[in-house]
N, CA, C and O atoms as a GROMACS GRO file, in nm:
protein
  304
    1UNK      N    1  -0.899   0.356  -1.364
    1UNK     CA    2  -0.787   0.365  -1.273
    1UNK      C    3  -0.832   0.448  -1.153
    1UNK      O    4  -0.912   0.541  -1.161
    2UNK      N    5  -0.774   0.406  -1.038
    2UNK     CA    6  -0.806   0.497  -0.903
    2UNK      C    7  -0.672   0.476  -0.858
    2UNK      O    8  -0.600   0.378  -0.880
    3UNK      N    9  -0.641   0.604  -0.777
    3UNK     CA   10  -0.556   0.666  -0.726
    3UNK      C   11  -0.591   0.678  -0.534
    3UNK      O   12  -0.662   0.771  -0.497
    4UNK      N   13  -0.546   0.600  -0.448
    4UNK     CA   14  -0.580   0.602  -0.356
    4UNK      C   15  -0.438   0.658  -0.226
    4UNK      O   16  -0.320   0.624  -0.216
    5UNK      N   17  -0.520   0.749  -0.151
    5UNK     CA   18  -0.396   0.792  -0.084
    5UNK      C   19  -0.417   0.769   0.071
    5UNK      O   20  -0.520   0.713   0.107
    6UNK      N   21  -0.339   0.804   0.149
    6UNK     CA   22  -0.397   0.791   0.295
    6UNK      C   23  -0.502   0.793   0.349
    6UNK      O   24  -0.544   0.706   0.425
    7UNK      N   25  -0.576   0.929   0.305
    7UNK     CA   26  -0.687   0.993   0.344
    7UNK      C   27  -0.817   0.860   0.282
    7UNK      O   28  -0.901   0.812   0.357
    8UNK      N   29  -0.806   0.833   0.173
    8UNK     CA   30  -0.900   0.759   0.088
    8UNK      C   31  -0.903   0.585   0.144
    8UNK      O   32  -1.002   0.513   0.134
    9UNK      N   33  -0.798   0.551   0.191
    9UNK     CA   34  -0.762   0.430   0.258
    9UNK      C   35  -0.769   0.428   0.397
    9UNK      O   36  -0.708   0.337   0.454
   10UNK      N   37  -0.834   0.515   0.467
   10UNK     CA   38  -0.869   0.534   0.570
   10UNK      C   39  -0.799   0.478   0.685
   10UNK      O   40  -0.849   0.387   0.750
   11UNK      N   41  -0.660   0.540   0.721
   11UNK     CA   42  -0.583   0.552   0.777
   11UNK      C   43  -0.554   0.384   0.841
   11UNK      O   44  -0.586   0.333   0.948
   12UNK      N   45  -0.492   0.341   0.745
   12UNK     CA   46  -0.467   0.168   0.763
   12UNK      C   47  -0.350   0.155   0.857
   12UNK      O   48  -0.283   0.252   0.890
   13UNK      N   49  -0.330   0.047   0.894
   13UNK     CA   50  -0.197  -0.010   0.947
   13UNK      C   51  -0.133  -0.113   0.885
   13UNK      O   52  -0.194  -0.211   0.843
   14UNK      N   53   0.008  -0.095   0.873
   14UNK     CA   54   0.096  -0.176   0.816
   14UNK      C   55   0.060  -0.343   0.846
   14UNK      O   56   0.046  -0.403   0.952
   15UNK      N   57   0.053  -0.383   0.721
   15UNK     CA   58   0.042  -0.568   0.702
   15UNK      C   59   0.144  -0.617   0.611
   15UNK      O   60   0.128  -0.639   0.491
   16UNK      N   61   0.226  -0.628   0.661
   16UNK     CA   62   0.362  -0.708   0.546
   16UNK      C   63   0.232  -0.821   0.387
   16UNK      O   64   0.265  -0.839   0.270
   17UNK      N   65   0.133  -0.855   0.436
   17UNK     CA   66   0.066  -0.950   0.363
   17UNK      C   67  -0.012  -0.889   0.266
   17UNK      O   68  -0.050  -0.942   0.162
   18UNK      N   69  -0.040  -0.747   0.312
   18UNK     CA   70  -0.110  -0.692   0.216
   18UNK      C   71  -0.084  -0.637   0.090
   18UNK      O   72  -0.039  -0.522   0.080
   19UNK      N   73  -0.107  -0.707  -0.008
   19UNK     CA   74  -0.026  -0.659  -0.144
   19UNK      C   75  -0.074  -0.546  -0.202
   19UNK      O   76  -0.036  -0.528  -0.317
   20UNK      N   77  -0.165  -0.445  -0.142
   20UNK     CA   78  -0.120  -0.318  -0.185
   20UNK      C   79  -0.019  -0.222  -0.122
   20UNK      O   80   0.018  -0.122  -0.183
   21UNK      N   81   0.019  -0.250  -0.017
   21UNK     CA   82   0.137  -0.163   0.016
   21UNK      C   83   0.261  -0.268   0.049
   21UNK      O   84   0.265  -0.387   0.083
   22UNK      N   85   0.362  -0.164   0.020
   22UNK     CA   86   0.515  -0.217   0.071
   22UNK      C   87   0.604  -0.093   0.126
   22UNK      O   88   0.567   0.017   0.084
   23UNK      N   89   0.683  -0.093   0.189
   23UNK     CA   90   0.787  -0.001   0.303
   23UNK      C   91   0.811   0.029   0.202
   23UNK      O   92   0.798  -0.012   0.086
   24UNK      N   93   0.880   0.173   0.296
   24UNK     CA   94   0.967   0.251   0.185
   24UNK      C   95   1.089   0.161   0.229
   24UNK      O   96   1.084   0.081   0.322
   25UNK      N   97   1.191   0.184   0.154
   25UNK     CA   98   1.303   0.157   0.132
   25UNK      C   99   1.407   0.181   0.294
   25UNK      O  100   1.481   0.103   0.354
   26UNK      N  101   1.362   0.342   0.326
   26UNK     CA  102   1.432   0.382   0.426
   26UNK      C  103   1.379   0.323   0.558
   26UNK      O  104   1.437   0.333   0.667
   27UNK      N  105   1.270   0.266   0.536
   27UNK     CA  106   1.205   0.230   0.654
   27UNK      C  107   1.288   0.106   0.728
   27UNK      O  108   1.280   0.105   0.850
   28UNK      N  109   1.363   0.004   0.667
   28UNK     CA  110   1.457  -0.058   0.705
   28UNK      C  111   1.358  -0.205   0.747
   28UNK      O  112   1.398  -0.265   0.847
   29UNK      N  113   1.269  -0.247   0.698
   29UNK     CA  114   1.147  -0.340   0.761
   29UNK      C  115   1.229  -0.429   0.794
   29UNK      O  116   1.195  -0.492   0.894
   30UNK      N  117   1.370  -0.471   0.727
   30UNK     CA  118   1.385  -0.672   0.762
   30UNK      C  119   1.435  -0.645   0.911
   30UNK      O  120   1.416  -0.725   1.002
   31UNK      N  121   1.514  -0.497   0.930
   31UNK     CA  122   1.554  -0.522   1.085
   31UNK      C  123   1.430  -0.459   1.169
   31UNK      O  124   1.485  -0.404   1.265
   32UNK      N  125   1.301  -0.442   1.178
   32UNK     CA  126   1.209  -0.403   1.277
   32UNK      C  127   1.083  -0.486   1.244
   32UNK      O  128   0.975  -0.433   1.272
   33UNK      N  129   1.081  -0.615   1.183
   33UNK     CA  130   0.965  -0.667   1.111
   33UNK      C  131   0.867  -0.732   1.221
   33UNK      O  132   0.748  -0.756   1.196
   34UNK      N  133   0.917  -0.754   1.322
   34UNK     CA  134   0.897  -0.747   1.440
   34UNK      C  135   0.772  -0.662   1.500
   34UNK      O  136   0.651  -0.682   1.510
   35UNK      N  137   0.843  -0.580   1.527
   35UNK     CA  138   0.779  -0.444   1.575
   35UNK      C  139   0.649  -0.332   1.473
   35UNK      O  140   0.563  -0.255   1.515
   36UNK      N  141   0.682  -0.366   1.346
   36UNK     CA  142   0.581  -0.272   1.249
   36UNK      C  143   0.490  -0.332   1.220
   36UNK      O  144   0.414  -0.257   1.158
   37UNK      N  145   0.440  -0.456   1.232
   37UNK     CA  146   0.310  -0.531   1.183
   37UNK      C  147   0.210  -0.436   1.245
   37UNK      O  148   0.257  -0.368   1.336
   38UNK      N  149   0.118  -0.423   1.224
   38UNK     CA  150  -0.033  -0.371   1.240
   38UNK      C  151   0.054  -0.187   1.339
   38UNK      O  152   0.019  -0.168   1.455
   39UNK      N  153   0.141  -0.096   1.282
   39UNK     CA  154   0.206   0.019   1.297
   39UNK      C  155   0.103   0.102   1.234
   39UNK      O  156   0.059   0.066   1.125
   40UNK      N  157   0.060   0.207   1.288
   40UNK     CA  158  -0.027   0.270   1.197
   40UNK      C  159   0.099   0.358   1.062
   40UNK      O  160   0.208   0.401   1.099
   41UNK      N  161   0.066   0.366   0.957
   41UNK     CA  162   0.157   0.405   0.812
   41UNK      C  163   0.132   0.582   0.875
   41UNK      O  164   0.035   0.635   0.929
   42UNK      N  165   0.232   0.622   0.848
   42UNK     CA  166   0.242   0.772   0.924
   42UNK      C  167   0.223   0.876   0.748
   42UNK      O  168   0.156   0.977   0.727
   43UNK      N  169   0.326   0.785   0.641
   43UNK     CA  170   0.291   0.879   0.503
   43UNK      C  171   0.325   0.774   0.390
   43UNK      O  172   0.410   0.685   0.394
   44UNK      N  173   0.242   0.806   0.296
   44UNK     CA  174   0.194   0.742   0.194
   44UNK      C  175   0.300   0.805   0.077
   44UNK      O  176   0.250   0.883  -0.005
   45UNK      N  177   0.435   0.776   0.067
   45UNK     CA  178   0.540   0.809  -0.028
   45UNK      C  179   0.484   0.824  -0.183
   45UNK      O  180   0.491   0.924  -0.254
   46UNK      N  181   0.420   0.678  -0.219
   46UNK     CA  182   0.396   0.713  -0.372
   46UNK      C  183   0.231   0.614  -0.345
   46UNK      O  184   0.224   0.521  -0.265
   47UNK      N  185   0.145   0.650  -0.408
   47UNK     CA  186  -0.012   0.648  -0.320
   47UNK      C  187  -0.077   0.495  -0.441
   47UNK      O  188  -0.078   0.479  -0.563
   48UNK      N  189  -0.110   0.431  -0.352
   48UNK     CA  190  -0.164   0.325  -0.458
   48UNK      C  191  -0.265   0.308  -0.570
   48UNK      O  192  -0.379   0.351  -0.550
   49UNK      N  193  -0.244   0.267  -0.652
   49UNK     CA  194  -0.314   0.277  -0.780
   49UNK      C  195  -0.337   0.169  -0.822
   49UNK      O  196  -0.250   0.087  -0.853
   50UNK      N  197  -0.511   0.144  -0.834
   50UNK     CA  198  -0.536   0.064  -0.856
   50UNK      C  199  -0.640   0.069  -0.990
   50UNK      O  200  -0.719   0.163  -0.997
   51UNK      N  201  -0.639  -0.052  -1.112
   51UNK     CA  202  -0.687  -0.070  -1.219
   51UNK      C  203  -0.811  -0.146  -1.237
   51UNK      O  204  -0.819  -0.258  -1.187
   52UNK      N  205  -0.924  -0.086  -1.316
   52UNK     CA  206  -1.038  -0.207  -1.352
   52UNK      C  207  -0.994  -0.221  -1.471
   52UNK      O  208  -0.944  -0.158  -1.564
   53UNK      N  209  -1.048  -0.391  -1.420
   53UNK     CA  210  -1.100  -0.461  -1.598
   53UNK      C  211  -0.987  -0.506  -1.649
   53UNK      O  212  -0.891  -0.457  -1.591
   54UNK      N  213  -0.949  -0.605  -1.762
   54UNK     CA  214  -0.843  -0.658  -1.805
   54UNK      C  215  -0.803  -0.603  -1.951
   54UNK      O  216  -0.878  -0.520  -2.001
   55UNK      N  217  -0.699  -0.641  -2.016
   55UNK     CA  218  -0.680  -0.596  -2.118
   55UNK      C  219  -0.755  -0.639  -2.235
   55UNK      O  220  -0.740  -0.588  -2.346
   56UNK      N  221  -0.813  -0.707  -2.216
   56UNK     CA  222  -0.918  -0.729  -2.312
   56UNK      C  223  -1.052  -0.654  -2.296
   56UNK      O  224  -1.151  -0.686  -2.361
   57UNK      N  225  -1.050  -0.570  -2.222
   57UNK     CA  226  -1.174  -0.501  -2.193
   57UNK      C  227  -1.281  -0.523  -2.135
   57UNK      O  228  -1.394  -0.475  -2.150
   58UNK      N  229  -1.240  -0.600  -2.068
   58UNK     CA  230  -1.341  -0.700  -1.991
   58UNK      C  231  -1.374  -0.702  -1.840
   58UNK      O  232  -1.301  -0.618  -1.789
   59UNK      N  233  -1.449  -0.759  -1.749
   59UNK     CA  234  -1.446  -0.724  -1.630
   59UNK      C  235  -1.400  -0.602  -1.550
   59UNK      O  236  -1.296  -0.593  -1.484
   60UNK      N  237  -1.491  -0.513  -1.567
   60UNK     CA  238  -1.462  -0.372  -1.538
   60UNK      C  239  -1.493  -0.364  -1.386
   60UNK      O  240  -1.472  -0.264  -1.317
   61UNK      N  241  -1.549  -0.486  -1.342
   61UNK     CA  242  -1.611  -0.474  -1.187
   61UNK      C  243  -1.498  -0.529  -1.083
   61UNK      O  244  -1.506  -0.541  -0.961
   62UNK      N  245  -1.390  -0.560  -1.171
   62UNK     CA  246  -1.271  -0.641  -1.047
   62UNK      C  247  -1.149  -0.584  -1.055
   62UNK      O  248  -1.107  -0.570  -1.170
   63UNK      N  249  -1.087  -0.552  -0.976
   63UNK     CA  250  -0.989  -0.420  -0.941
   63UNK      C  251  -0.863  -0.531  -0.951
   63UNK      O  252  -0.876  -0.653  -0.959
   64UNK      N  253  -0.718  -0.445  -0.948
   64UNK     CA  254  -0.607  -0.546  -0.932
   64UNK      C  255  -0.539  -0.424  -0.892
   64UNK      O  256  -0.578  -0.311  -0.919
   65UNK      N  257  -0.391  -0.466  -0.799
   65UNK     CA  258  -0.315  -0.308  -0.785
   65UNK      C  259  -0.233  -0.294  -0.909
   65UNK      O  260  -0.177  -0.398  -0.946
   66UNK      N  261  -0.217  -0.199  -0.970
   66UNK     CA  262  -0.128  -0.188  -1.037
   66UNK      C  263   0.008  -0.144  -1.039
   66UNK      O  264   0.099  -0.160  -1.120
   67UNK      N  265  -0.003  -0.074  -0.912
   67UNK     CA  266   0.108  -0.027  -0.818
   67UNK      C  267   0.054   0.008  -0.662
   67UNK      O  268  -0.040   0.079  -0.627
   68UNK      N  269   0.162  -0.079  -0.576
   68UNK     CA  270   0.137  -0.053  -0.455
   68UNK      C  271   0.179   0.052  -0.383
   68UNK      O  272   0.282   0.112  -0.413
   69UNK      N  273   0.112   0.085  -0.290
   69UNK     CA  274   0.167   0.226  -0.186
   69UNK      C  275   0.246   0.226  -0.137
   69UNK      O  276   0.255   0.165  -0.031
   70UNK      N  277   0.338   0.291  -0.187
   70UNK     CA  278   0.540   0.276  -0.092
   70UNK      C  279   0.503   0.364   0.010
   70UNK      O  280   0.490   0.484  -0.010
   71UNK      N  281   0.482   0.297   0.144
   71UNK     CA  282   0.467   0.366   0.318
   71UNK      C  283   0.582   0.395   0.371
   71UNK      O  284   0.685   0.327   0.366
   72UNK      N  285   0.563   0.506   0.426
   72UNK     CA  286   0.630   0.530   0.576
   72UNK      C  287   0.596   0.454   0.705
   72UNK      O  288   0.487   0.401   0.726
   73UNK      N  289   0.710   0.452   0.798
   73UNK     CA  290   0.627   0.393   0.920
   73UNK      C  291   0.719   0.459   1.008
   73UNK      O  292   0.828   0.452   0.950
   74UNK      N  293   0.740   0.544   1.159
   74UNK     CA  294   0.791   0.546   1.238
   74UNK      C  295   0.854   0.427   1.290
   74UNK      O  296   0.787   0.337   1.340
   75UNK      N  297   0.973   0.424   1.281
   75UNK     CA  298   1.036   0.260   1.292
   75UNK      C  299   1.160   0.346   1.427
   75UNK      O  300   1.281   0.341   1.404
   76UNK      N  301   1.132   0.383   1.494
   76UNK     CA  302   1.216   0.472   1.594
   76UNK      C  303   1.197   0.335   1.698
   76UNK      O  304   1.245   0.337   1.811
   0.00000   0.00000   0.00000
């Protein structure tokens, strides 16, 4: 398991497509969806975590998220 936070993800910008992160809640995305695509993420609410290998113990070399990074974005 890895634990990845802002600092470690090297200061990304918001991609609605990218399935390791999703808005926070407060961020309000459906009314600014517009405007936040490629926003630089200002804070990393709950930090993404990602898993090797499957439950069978297998393929330890291919990652999956197991939970995505709930972002902030200045949506002002």
């Amino acid at each position: 398991m890895r634990c990845l936070t802002l600092h470690e993800m090297g200061h990304p910008t918001f991609d609605i497509d990218n399935q390791c992160l999703v808005p926070h809640t407060l961020v309000r995305y459906d009314e600014h969806d517009d405007k936040l695509q490629n926003t630089p993420i200002t804070v990393i609410v709950h930090p993404l975590l990602e898993v090797y290998g499957t439950d069978k113990a297998k393929d330890y070399d291919k990652w999956r998220v197991w939970s995505p990074a709930e972002v902030w974005l200045d949506s002002r």
